[in-house]
MARTI-404697 format. One line per field, with one value per residue: residue number from 1; y, z, x of N, C-alpha, C in turn. Coordinates in steps of 0.1 Angstrom, whole numbers. Each point is the difference from the previous one (the first is absolute). Example, Ala and Ser with C-alpha at 12.3 -4.5 7.8 and 13.67 -1.06 7.14 Angstrom:
<atoms>
n	[1 | 2]
nnorth	[-57 | 11]
nup	[78 | -7]
neast	[132 | -4]
canorth	[12 | 11]
caup	[0 | 0]
caeast	[-9 | 9]
cnorth	[12 | 11]
cup	[0 | 8]
ceast	[9 | -8]
</atoms>
This chain:
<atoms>
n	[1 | 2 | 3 | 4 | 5 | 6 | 7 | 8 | 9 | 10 | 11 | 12 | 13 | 14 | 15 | 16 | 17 | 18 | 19 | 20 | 21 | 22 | 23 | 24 | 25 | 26 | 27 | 28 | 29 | 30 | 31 | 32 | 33 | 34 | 35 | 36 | 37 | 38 | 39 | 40 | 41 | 42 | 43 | 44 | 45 | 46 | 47 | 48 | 49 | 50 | 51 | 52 | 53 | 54 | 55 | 56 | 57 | 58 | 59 | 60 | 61 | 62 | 63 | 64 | 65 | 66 | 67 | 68 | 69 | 70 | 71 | 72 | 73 | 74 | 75 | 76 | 77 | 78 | 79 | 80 | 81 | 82 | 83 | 84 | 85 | 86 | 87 | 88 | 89 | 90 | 91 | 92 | 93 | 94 | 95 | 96 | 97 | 98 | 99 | 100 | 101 | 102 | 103 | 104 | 105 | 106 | 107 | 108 | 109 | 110 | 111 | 112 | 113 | 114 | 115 | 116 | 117 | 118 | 119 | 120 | 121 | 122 | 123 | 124 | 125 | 126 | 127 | 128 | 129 | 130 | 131 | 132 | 133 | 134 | 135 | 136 | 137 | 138 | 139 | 140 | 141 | 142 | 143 | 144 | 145 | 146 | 147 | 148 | 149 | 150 | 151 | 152 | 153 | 154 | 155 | 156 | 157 | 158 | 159 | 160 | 161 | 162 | 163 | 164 | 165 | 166 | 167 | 168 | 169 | 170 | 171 | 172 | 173 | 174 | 175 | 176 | 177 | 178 | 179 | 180 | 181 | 182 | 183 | 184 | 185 | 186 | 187 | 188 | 189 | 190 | 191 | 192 | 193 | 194 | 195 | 196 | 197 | 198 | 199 | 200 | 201 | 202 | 203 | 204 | 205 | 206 | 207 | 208 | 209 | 210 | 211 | 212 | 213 | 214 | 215 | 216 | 217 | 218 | 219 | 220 | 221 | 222 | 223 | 224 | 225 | 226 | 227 | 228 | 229 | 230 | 231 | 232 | 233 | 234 | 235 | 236 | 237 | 238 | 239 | 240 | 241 | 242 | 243 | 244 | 245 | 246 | 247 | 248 | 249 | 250 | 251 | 252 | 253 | 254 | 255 | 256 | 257 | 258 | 259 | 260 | 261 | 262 | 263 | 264 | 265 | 266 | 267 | 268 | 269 | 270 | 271 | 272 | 273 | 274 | 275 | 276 | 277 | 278 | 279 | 280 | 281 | 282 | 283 | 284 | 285 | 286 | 287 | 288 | 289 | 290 | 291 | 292 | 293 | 294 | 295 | 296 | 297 | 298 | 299 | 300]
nnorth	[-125 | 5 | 13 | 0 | -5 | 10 | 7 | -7 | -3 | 15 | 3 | -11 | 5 | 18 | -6 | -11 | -10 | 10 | 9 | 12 | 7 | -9 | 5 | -5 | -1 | 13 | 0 | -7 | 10 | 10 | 0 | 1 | 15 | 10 | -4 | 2 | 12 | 3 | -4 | -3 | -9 | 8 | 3 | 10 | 8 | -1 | -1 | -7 | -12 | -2 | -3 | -8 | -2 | 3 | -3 | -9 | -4 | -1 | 2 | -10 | -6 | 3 | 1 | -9 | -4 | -3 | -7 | -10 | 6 | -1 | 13 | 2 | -17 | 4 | 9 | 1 | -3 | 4 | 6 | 2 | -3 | 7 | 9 | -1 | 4 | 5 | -12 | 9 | 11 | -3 | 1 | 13 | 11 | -10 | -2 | 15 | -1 | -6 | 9 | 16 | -7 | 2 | 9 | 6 | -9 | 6 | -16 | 3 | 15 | -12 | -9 | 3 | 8 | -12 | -7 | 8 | -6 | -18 | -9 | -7 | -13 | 5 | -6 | -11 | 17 | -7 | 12 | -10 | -5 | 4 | 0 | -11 | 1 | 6 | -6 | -16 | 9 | 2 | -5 | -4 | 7 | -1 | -9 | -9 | 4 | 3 | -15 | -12 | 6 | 2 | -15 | -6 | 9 | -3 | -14 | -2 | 5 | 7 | 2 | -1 | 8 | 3 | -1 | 3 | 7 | 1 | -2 | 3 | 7 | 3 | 2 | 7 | 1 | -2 | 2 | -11 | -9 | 6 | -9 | 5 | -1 | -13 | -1 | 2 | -4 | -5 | 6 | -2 | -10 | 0 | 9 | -9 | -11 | 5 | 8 | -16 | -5 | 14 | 1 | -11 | -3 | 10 | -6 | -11 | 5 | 6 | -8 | -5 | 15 | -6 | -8 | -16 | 8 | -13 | -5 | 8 | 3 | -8 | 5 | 10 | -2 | -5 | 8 | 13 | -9 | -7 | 11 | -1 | 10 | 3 | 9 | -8 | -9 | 4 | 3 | -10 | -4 | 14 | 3 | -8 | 6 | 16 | -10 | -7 | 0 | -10 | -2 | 2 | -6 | -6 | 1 | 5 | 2 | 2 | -6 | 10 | -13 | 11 | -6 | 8 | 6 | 0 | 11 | 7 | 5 | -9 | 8 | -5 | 10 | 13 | 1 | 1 | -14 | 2 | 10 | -10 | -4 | 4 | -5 | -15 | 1 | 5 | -9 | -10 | 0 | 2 | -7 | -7 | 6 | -3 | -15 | 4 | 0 | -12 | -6 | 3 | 3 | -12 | 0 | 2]
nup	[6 | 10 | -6 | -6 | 7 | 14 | -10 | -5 | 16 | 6 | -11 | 2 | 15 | -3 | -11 | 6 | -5 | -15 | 1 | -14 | -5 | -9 | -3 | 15 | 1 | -4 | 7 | 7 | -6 | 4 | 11 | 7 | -5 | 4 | 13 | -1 | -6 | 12 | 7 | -10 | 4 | 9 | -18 | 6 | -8 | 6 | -8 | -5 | 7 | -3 | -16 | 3 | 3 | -13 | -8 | 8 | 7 | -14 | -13 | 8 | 2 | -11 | -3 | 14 | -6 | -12 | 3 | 6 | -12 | -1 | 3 | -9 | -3 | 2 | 6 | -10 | -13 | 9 | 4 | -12 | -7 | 6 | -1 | -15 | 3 | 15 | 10 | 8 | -3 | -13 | 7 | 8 | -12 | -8 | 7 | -1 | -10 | -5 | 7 | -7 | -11 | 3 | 3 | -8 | 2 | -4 | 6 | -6 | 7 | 13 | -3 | -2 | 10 | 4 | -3 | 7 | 11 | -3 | -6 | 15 | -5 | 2 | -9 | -2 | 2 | 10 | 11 | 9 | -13 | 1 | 10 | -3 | -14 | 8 | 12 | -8 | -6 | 14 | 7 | -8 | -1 | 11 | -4 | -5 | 8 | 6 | 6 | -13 | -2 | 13 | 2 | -7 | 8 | 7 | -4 | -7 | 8 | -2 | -9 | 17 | 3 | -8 | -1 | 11 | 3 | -14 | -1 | 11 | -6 | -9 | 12 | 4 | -13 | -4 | 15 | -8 | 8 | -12 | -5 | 3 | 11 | 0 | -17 | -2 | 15 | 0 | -3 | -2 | 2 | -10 | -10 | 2 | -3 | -13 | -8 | 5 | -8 | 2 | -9 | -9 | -5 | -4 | -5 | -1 | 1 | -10 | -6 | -5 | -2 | -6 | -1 | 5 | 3 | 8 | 5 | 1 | 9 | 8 | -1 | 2 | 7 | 9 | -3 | -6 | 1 | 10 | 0 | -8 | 4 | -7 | -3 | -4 | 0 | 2 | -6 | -7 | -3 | 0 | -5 | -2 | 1 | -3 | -3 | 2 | -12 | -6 | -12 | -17 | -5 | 1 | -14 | -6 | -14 | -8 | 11 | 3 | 7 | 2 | 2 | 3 | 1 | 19 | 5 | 11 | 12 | 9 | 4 | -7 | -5 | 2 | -1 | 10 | -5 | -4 | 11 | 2 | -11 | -3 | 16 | -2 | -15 | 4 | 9 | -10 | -2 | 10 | 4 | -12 | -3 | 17 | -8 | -14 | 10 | 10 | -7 | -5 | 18 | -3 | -8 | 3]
neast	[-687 | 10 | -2 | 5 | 7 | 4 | 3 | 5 | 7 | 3 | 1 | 8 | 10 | 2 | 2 | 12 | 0 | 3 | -8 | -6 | 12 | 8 | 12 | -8 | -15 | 2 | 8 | -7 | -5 | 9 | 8 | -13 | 1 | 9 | -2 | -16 | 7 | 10 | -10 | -5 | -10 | 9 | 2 | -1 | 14 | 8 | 3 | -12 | 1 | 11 | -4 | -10 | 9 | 9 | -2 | -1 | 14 | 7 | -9 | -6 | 13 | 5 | -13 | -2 | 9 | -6 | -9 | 6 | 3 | -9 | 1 | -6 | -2 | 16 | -1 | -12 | 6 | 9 | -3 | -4 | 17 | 7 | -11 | 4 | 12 | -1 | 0 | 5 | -7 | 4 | 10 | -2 | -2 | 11 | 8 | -10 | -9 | 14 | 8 | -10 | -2 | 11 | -1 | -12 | 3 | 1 | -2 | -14 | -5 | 12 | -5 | -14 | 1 | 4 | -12 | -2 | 4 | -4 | 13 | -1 | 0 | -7 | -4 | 9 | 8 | 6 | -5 | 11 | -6 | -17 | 3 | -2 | -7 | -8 | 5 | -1 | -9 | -8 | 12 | -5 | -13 | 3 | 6 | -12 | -8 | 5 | 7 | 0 | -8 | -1 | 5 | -5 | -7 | 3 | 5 | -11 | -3 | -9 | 13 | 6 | -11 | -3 | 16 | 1 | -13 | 2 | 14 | 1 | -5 | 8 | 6 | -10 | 0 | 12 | -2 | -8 | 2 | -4 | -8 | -17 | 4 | 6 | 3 | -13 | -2 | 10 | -1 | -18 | 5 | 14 | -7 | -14 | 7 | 9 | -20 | -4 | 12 | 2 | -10 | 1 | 12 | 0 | -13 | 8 | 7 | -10 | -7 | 9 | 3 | -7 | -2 | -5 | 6 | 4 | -9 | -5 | 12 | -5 | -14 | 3 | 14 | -7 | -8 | 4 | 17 | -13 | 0 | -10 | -2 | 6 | -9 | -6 | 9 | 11 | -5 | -6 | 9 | 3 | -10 | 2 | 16 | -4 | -10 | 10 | -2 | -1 | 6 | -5 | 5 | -11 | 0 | -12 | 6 | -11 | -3 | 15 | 4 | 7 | 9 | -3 | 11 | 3 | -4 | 11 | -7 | -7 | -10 | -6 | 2 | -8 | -15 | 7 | 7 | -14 | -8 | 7 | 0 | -10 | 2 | 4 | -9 | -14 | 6 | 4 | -17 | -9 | 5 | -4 | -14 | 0 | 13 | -11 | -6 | 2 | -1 | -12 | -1 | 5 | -7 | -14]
canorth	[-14 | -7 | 7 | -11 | -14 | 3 | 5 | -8 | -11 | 7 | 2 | -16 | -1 | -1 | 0 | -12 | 1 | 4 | -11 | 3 | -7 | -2 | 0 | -18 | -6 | 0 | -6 | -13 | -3 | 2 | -15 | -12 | -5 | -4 | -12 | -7 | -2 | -4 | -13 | -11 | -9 | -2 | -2 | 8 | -9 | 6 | 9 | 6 | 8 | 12 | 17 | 7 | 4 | 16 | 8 | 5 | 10 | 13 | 13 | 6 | 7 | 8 | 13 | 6 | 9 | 13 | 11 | 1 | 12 | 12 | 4 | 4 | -7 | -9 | 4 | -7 | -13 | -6 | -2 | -5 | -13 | -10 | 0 | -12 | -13 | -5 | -6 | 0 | -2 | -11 | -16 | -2 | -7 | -12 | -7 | 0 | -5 | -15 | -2 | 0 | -12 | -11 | 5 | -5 | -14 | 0 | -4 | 2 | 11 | 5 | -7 | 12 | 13 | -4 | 0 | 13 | 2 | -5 | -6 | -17 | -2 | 6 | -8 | -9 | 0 | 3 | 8 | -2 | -2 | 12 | 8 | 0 | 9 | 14 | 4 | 0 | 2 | 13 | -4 | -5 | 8 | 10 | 0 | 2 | 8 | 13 | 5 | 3 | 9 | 12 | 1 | 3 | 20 | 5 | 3 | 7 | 10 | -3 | -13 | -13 | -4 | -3 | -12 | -11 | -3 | -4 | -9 | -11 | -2 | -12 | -13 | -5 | -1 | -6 | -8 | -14 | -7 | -9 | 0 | 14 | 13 | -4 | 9 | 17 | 3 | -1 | 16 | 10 | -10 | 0 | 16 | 8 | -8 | 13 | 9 | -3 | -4 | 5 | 6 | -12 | 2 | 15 | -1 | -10 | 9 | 10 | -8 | -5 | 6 | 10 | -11 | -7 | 2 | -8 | -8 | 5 | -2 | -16 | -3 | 8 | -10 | -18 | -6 | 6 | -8 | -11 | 4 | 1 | 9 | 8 | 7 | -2 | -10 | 8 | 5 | -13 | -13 | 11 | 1 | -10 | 1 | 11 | -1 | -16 | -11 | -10 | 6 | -13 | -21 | -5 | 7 | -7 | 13 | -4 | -13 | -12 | 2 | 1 | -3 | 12 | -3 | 5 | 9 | 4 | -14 | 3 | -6 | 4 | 12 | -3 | 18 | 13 | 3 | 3 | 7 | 3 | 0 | 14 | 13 | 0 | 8 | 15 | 7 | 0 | 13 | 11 | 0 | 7 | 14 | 4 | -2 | 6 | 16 | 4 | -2 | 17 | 11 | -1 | 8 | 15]
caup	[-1 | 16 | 3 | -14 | 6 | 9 | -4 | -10 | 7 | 5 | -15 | -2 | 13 | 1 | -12 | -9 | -14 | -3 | 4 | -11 | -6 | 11 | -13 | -4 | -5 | -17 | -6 | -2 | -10 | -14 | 3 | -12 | -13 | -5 | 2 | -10 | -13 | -1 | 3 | -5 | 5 | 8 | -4 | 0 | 7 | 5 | -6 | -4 | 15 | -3 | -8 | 4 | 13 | -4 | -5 | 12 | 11 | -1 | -4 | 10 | 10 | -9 | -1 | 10 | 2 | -9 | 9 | 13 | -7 | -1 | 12 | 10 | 8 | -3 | 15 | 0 | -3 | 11 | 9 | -8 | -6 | 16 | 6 | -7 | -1 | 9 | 4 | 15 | 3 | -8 | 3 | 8 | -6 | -4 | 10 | 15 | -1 | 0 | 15 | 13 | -4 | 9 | 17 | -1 | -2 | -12 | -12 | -16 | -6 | 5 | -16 | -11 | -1 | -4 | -14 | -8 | -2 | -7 | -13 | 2 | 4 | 13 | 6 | 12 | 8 | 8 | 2 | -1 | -16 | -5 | 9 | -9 | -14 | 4 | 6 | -11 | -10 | 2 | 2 | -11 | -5 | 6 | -5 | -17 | -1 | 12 | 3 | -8 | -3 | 7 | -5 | -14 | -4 | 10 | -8 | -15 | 1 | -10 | -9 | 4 | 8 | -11 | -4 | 12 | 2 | -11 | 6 | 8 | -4 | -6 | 4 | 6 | -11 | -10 | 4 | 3 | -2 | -4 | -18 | -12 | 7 | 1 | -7 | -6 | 9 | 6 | -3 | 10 | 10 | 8 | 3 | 8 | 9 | 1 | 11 | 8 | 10 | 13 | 10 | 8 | 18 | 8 | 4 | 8 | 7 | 9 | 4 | 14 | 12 | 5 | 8 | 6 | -4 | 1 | -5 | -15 | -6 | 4 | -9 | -15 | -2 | -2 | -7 | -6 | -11 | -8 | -2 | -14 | -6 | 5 | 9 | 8 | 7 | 11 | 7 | 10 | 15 | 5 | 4 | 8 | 13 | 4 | 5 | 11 | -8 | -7 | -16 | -11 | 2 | -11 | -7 | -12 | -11 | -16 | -2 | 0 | 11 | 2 | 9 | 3 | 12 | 12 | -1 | 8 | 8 | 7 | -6 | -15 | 0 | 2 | -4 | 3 | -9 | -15 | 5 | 9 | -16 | -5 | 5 | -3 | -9 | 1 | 9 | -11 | -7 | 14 | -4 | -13 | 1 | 9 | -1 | -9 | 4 | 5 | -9 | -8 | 6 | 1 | -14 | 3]
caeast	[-5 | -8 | -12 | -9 | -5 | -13 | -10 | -7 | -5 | -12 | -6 | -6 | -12 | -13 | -6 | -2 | 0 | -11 | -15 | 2 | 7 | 12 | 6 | 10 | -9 | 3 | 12 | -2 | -7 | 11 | 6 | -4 | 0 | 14 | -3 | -8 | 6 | 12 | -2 | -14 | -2 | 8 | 10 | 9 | 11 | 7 | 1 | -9 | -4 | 7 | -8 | -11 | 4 | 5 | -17 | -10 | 13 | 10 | -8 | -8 | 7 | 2 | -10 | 3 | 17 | -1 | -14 | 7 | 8 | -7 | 3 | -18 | -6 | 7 | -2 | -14 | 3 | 1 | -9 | -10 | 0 | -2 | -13 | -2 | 5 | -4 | -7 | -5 | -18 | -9 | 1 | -9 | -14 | -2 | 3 | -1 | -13 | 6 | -3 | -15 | -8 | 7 | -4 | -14 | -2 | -8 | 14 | 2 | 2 | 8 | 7 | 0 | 6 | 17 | 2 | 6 | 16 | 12 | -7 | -3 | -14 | -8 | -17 | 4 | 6 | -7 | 4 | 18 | 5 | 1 | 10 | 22 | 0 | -4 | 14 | 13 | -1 | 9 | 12 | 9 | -8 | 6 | 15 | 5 | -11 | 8 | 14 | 9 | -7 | 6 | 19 | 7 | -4 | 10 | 10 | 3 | -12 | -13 | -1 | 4 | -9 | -9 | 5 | -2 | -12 | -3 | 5 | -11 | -13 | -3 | 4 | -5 | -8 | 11 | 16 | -6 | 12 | -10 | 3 | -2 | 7 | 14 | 8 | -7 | 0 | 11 | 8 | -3 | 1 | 11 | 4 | -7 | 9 | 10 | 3 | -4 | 11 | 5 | -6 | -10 | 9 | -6 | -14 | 1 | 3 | -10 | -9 | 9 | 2 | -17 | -2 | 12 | 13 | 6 | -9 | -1 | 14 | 1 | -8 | 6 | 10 | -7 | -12 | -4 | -2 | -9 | -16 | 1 | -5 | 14 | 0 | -16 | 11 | 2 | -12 | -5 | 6 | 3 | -8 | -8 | 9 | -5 | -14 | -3 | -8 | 4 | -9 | 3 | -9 | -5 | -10 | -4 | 0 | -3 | -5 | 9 | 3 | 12 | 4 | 9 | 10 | -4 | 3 | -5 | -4 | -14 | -16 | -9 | -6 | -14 | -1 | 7 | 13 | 0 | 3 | 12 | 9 | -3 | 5 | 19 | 0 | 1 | 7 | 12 | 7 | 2 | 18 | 7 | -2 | 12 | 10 | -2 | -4 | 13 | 13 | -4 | 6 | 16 | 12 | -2]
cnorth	[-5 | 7 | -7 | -14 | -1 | 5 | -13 | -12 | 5 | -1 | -17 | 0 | 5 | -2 | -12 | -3 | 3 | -9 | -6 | -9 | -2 | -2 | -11 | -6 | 0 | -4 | -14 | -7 | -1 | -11 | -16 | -1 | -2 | -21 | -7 | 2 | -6 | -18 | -5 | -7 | -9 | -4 | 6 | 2 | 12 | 19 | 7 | 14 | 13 | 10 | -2 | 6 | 14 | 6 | 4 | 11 | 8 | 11 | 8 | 5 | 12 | 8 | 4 | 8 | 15 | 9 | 7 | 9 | 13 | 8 | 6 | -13 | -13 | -9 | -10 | -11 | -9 | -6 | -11 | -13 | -9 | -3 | -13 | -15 | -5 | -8 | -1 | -2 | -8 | -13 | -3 | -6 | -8 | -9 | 1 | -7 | -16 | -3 | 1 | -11 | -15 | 1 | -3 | -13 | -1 | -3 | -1 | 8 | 8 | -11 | 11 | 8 | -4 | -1 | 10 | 7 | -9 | -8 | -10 | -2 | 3 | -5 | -11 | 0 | 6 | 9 | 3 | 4 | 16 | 14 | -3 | 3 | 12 | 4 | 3 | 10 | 18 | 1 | 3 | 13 | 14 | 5 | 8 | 11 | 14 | 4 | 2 | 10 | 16 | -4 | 8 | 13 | 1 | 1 | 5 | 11 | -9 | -9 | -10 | -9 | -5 | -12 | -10 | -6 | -5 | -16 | -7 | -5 | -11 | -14 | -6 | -5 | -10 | -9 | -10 | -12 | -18 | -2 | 14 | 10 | -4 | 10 | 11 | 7 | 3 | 17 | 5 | -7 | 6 | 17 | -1 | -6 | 11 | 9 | 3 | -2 | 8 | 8 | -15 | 1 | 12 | -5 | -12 | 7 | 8 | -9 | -8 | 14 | 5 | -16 | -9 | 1 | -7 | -14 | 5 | 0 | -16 | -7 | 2 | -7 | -13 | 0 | 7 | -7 | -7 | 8 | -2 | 14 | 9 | 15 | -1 | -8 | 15 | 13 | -5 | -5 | 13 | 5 | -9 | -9 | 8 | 0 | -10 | -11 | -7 | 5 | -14 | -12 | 0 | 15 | -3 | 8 | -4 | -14 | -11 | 6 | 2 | -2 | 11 | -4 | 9 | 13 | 7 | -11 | 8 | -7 | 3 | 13 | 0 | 17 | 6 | 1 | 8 | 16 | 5 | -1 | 12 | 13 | -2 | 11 | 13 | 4 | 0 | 15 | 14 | -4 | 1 | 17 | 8 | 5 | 10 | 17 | 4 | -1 | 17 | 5 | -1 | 4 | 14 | 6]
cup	[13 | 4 | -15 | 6 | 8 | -8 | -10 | 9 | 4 | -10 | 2 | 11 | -5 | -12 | -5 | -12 | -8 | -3 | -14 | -8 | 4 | -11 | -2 | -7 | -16 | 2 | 0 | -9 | -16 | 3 | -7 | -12 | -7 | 4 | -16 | -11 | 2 | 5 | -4 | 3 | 10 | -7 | -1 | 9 | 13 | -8 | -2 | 19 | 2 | -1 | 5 | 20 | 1 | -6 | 12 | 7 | -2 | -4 | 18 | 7 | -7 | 5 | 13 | 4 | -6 | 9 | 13 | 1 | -1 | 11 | 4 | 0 | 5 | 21 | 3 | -4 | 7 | 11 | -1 | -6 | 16 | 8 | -8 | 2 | 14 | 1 | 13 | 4 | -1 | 7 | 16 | -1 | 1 | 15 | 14 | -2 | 5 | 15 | 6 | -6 | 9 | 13 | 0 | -6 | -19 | -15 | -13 | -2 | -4 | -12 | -11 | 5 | 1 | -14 | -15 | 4 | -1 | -9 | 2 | 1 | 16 | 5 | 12 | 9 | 20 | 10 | 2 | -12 | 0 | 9 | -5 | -8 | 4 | 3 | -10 | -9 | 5 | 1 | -17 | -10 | 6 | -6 | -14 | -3 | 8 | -1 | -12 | -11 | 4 | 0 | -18 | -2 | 8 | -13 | -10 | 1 | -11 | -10 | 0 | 11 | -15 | -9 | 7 | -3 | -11 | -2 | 9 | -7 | -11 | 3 | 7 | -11 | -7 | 9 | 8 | -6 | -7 | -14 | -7 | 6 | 0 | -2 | -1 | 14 | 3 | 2 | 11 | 13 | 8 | 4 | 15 | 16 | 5 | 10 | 13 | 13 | 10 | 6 | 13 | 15 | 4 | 9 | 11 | 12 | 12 | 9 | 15 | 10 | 3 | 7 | 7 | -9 | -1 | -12 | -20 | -10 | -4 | -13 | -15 | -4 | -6 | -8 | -13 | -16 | -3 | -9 | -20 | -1 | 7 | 9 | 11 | 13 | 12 | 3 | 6 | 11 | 10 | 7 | 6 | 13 | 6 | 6 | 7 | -9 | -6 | -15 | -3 | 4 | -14 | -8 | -12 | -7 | -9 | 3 | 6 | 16 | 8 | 20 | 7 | 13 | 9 | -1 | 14 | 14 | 9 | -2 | -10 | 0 | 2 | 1 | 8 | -6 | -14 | 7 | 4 | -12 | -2 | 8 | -1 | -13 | 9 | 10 | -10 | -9 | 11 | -2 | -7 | 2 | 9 | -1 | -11 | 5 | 8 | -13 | -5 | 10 | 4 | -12 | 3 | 9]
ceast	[-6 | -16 | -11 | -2 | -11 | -12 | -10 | -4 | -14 | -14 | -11 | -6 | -16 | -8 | -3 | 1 | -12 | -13 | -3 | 5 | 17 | 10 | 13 | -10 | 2 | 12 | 0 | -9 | 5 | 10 | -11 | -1 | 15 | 0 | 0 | 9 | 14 | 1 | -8 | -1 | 10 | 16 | 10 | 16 | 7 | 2 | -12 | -2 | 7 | -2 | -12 | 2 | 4 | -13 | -8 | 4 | 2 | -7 | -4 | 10 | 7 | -9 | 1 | 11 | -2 | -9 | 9 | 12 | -9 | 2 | -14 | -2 | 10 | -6 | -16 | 6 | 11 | -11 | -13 | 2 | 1 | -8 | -11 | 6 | 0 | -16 | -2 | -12 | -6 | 7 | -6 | -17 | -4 | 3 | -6 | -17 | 1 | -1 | -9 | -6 | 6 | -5 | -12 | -1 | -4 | 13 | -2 | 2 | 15 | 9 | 1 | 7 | 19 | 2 | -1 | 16 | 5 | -5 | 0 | -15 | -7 | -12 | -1 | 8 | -10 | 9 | 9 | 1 | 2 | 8 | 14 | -4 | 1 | 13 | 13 | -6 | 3 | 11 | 5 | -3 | 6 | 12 | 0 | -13 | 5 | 12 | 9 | -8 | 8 | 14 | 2 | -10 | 13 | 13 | -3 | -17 | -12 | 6 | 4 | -12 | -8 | 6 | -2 | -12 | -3 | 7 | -9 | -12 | 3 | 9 | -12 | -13 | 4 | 10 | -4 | 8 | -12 | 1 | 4 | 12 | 16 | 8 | -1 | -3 | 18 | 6 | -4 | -3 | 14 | 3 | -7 | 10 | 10 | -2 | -8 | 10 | 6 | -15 | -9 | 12 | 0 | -9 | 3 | 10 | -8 | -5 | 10 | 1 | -16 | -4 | 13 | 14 | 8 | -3 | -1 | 12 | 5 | -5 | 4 | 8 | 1 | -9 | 0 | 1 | -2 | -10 | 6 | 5 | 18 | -6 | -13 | 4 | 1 | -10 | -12 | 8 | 3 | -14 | -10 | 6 | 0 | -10 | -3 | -9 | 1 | -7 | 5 | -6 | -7 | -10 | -4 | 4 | -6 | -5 | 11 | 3 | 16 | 2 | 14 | 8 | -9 | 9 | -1 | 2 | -7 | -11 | -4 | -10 | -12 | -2 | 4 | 12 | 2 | 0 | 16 | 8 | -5 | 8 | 13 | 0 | 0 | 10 | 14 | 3 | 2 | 16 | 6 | 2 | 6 | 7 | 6 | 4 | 15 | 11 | 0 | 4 | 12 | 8 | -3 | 11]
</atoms>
């Protein structure tokens, strides 16, 4: 498992996610339509979320366990379903254009490029604005895109990296705390809460011993449960004590304006911080893996 981990982190460094096609993409596509029949026109109850939550999950993790038995490809499909469900690369991608467009003065281009990693409104935000999206959305993306990704292959190999990731996915599809989404959202709202919960303090952790260690602990403590969000809470207030900066304040979602608790303390980020979040990630998992390697030559 510890040589399948290096190996499928290695696999996303140099590859990225596929260019092609991407087999979350059909799965989100099958997810809208279970959507469309189990929720019509946003009527749909608790239950309904349910079954269409197991329809989506379970067959797929099934098939991965069964593949993952095979003994000629049980060894590829390790490697492979991880290599999928990581977001490392791709979250450099996305965050590092955010900052050189910050640094070259050029703040529309640098609205558009935030606003492909988050879902607030991004047009009238001005550079401060857009360096805390950038910042908070690696910090948090990190978590639920890397770390708890490589936590649950670690505990349950390929069909617990692919429950996970599927899970995520449709929380992040379905787990809107809005009319159409309330009820028929709720399942895949609290699983993704479940098994979000020890790996987001794993990652608030990292993030306190890879930066201000002190400070990041402080932060986590005091702050983490204002945040709405039970595990986005201590990996934010953690990381952005790690990093000397202030996150949260005001943001738009959908038109509506949320007023978020302070996060952190310092000055207001700016593009070198969306850089310095990214290296709290790559230097998080260099430790993970480490720690991975020494654990393998000490049972050895």
């Amino acid at each position: 498992m510890v040589l399948a981990s290096v190996a499928g982190v290695a696999l996303d460094a140099a590859l990225g996610e596929p260019k092609g096609w991407h087999p979350l993409v059909a799965f989100g596509r099958m997810a809208e339509r279970l959507e469309q029949r189990f929720n019509p026109a946003g009527g749909g109850w608790r239950s309904h979320g349910v079954s269409a939550w197991c329809l989506a999950v379970l067959p797929l993790t099934l098939l991965t366990w069964l593949l993952s038995q095979v003994s000629a490809l049980g060894w590829a499909v390790e490697i492979i379903a991880l290599y999928l469900a990581l977001g490392l690369k791709s979250l450099g991608e996305h965050a590092l254009p955010v900052a050189q467009a910050l640094r070259l003065g050029d703040l529309a281009l640098a609205r558009e490029r935030v606003g492909y990693m988050v879902s607030r409104n991004t047009a009238e935000l001005d550079a401060t604005g857009v360096a805390r999206a950038g910042t908070e959305s690696v910090l948090e993306n990190g978590s639920d895109a890397v770390f708890a990704a490589l936590f649950w292959f670690l505990i349950a190999g390929a069909p617990g990296v692919v429950f996970y990731r599927l899970s995520n996915t449709l929380d992040a599809m379905w787990g809107y705390r809005n009319e159409r989404f309330e009820r028929f959202g709720w399942a895949a709202a609290k699983i993704d809460d479940v098994l979000n919960y020890l790996p987001a303090r794993l990652v608030a952790l990292t993030y306190a011993l890879l930066g201000r260690t002190w400070s990041a602990l402080q932060c986590w403590y005091a702050q983490a449960r204002q945040w709405d969000s039970p595990n986005a809470g201590p990996v934010m207030a953690a990381g952005a004590g790690a990093l000397g900066v202030s996150l949260g304040g005001a943001a738009e979602y959908h038109g509506e304006l949320h007023q978020r608790p302070q996060l952190g303390e310092g000055p207001p980020p700016c593009a070198r911080d969306i850089e310095r979040a990214l290296n709290l990630v790559y230097g998080g998992v260099l430790l993970w893996l480490g720690l991975l390697l020494l654990w393998a030559l000490f049972r050895a």
